[in-house]
C-alpha positions in Angstrom: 124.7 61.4 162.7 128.1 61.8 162.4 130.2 64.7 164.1 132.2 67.4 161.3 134.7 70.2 162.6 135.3 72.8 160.6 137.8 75.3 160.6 136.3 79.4 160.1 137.3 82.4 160.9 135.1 83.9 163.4 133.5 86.6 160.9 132.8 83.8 159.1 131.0 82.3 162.2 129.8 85.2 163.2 127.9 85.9 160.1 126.5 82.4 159.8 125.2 82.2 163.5 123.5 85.3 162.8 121.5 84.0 159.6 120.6 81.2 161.3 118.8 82.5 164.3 117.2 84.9 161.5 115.9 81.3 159.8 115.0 80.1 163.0 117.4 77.2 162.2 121.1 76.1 163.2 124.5 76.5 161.9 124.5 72.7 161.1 121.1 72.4 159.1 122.6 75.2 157.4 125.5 73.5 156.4 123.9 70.3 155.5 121.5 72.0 152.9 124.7 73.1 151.5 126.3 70.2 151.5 123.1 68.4 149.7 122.4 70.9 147.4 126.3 70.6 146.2 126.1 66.7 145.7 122.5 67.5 143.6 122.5 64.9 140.6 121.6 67.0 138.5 119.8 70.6 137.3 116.9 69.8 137.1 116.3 68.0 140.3 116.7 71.7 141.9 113.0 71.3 143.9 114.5 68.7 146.0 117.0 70.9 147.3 116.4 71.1 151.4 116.8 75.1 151.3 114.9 75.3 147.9 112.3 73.2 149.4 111.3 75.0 152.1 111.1 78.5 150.3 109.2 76.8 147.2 106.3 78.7 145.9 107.2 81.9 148.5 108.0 84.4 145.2 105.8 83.0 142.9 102.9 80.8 144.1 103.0 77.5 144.1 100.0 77.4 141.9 101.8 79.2 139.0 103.5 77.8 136.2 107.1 79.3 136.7 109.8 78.2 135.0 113.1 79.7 136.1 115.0 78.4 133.3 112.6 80.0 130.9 112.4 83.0 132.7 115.9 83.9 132.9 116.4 83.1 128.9 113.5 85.8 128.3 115.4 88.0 130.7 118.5 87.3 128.9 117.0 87.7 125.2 115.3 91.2 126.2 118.7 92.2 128.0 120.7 92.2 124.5 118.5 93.0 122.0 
């Protein structure tokens, strides 16, 4: 592992501490899910994102066919009709 400072304002750091004890996580894991999920190849690869991961099938069910592509056209198309 290799060591990253960043620079935040302390609202900022504030907020993000505060998250993170609500996740039962840390500030870093945090920002290395982040930091994956922003160097993602591509869209469709979004269930190997670390955060998406580990909430998978929380909303939904696993067991369900959910596609959130789909579902947000059919949103969409009954939105402006």
């Amino acid at each position: 592992m290799t060591k990253l400072t960043l620079l935040l304002d302390e609202k900022t750091i504030k907020k993000a501490k505060l998250t993170a004890k609500k996740n039962n996580t840390s500030v870093s894991k945090m920002a290395a899910s982040y930091f994956e999920s922003l160097t993602a190849q591509d869209e469709d690869n979004y269930n190997d994102l670390p955060v998406l991961k580990e909430i998978s099938g929380v909303i939904y069910g696993k067991e369900q066919n959910y596609n959130p592509k789909e579902e947000y056209k059919k949103h969409i198309r009954k939105k402006y009709r």
